[in-house]
C-alpha positions as a printed NumPy array, in Angstrom:
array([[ -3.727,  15.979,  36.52 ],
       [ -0.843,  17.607,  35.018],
       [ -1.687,  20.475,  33.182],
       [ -5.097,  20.247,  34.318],
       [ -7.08 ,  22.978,  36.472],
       [ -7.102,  21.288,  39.696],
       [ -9.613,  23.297,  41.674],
       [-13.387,  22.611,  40.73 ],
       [-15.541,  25.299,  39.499],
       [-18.863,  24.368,  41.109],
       [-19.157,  25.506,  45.185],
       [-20.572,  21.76 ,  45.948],
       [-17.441,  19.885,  44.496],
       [-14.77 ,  22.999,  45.782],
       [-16.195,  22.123,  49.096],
       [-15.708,  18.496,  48.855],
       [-12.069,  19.136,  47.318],
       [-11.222,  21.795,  49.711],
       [-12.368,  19.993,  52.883],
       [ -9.879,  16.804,  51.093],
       [ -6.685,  19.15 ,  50.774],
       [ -7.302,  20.176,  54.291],
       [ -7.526,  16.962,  55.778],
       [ -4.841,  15.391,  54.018],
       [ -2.719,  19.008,  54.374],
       [ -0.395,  19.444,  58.01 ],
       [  0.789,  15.351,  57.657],
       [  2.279,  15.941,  54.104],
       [  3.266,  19.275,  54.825],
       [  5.251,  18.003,  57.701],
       [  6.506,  15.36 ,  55.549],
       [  7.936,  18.123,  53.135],
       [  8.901,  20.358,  55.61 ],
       [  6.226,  23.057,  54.452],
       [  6.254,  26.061,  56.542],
       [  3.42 ,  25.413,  59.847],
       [  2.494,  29.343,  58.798],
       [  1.158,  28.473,  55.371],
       [ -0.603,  25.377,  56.258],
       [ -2.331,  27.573,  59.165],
       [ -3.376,  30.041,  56.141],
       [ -4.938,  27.521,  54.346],
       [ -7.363,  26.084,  57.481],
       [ -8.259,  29.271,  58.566],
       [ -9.601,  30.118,  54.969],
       [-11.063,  26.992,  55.051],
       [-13.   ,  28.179,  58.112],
       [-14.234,  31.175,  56.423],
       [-15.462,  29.011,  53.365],
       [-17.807,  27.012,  55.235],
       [-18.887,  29.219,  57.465],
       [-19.958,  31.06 ,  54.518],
       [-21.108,  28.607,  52.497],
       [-23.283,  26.796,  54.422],
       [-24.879,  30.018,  55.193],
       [-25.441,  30.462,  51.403],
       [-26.711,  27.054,  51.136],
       [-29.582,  27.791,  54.187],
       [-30.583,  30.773,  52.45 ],
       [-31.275,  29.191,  49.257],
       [-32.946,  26.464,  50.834],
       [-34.851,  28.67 ,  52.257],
       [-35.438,  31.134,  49.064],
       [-36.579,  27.847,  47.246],
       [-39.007,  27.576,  49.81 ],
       [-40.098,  30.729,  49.817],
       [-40.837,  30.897,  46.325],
       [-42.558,  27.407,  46.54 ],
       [-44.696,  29.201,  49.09 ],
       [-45.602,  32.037,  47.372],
       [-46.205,  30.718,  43.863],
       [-48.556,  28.352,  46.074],
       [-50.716,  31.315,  47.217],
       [-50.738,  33.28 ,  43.921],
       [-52.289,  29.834,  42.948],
       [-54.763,  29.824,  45.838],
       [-55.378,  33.54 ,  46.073],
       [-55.845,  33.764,  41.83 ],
       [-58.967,  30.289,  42.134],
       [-60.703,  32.191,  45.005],
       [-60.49 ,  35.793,  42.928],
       [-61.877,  33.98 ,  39.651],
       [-64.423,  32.093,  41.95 ],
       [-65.659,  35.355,  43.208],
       [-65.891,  36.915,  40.235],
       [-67.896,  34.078,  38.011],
       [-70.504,  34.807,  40.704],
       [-70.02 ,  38.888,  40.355],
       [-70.178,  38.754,  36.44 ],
       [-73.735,  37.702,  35.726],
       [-75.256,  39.994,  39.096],
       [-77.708,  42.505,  37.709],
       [-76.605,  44.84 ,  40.627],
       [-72.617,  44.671,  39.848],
       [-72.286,  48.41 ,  37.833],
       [-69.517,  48.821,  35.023],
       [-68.142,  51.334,  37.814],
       [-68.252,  48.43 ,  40.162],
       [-66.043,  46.578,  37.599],
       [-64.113,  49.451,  37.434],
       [-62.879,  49.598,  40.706],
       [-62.12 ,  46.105,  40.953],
       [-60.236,  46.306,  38.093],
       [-62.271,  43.461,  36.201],
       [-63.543,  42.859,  32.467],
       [-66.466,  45.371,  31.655],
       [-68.343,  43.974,  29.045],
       [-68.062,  45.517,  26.015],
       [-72.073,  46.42 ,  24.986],
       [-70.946,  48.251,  21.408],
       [-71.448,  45.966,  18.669],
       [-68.693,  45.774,  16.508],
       [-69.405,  47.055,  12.837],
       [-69.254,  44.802,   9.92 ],
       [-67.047,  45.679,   7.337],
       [-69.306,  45.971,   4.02 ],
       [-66.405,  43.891,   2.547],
       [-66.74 ,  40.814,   5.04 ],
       [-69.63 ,  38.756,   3.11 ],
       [-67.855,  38.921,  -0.048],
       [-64.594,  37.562,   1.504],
       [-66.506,  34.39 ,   3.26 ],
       [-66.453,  31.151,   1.241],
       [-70.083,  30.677,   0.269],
       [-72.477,  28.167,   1.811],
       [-72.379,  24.673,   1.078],
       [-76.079,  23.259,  -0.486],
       [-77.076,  20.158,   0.308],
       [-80.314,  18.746,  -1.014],
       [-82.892,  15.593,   0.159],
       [-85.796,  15.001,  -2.382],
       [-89.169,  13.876,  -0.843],
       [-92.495,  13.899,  -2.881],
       [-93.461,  17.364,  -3.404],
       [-90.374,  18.94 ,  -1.156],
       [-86.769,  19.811,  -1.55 ],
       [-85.224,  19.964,   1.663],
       [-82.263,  22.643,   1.013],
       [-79.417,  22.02 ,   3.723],
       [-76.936,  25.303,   3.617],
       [-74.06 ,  26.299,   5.514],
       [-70.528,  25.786,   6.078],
       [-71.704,  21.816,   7.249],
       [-75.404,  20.764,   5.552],
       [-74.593,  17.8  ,   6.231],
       [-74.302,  17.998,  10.103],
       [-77.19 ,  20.045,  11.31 ],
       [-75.434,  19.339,  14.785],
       [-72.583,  21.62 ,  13.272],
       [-73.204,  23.88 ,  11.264],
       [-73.679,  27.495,  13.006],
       [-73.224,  30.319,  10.607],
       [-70.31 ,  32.436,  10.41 ],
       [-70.364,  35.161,  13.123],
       [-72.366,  38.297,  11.49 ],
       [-74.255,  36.373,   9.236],
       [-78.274,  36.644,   9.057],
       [-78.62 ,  34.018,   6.944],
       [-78.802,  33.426,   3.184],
       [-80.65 ,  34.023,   0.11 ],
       [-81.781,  31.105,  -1.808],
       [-82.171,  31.07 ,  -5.623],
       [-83.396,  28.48 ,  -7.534],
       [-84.668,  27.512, -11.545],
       [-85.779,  24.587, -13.585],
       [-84.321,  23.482, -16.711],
       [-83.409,  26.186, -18.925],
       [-85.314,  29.055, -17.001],
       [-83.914,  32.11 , -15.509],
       [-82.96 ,  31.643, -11.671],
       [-85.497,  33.07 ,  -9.25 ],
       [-85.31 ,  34.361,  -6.084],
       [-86.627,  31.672,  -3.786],
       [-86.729,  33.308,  -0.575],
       [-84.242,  33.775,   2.531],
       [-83.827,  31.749,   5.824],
       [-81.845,  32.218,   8.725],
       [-82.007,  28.66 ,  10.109],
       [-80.875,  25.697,   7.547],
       [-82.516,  23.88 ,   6.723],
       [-85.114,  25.515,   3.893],
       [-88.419,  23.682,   2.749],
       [-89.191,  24.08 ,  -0.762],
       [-92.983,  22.795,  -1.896],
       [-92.701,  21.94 ,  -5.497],
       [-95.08 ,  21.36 ,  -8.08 ],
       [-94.958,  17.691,  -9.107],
       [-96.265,  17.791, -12.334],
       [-92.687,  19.813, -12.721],
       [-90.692,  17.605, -14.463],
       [-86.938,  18.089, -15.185],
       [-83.802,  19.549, -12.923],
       [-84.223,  21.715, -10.33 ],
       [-81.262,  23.696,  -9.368],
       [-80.184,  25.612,  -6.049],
       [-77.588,  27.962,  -5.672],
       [-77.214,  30.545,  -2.137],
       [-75.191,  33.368,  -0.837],
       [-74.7  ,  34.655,   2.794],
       [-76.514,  37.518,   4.29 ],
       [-74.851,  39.701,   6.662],
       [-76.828,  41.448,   9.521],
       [-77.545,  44.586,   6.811],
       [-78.758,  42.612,   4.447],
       [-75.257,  42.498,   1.861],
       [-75.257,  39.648,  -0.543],
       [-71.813,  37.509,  -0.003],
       [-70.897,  35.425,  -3.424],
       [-72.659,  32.549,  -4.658],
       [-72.681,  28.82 ,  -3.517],
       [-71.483,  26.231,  -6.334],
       [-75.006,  25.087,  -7.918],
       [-76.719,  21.769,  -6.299],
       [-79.051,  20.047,  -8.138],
       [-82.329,  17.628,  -7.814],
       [-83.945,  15.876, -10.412],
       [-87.757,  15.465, -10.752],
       [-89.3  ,  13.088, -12.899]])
């Protein structure tokens, strides 16, 4: 250990080291011819050091337990406060005042505004068509082909549906707010029909326009 720092750092090992020098002190003191006086220093301070630490050590055992206890009922006391207020929230008679003072969410009632720019920055809807006799069966949204999952963006009405045959000009076909969209066709139309949408917001603003899907009637 020459060299070395002999005393440990940590309180746990000091104690264990300490409580070794002192046993081991007055027989090799003796031995040496070490003063009695210094050797009497050194177990009276060892006194003090135990004293003192296994004081410290009870009160963090019992700080650890007193924090286990209280995060335990900041757990209990936070289920029982949500509990109670799930069955608050939806009460007709519970006031926005009432909120107030309990210091809860109040509901926000003001719809939010839609930017004019928000339809034009959505990706259009997605087409996807099934051909039947005499109907085209027009599947839009951001997944036609999962009815199941396919809920429109939030603040969107619905869309506008175009549509033209062969080498005609498009035509407006009509609008829906629910995918999908029947379209009756004539079958002594012959040649390919072609689809093409673009999202409505709740005032009626045009988004951009879906990538063309076409069905061919013969």
């Amino acid at each position: 250990m020459n060299g070395k720092k002999y005393i440990p750092t940590r309180d746990a090992e000091f104690n264990e080291w300490l409580n070794n020098f002192c046993d081991n002190l007055p027989a090799i003191a003796q031995l040496v011819g070490l003063p009695q006086n210094f050797v009497t220093d050194v177990i009276m301070a060892r006194v003090g050091w135990n004293t003192s630490y296994q004081a410290s050590q009870q009160i963090q055992l019992q700080a650890e337990s007193a924090v286990e206890t209280k995060n335990w009922c900041r757990d209990d006391a936070q289920e029982k406060v949500r509990t109670a207020v799930n069955l608050l929230q939806p009460n007709p008679q519970l006031l926005d005042s009432h909120r107030d003072l309990l210091s809860i969410t109040v509901r926000d009632t003001t719809p939010t505004p839609i930017s004019p720019e928000y339809v034009m920055e959505l990706e259009p809807p997605l087409l996807k068509l099934d051909l039947q006799s005499g109907q085209v069966t027009i599947h839009f949204g951001v997944n036609p082909g999962d009815e199941q999952k396919n809920a429109k963006p939030d603040g969107i009405q619905g869309v506008k549906i175009w549509y033209h045959v062969g080498e005609a000009e498009w035509q407006w076909l009509g609008y829906d707010t629910n995918s999908p969209y029947m379209h009756n066709i004539d079958l002594s139309t012959c040649g390919a029909l072609e689809y093409r949408a673009q999202w409505l917001d709740k005032k009626m603003r045009v988004g951009l326009f879906s990538m063309v899907a076409q069905a061919t009637v013969s």
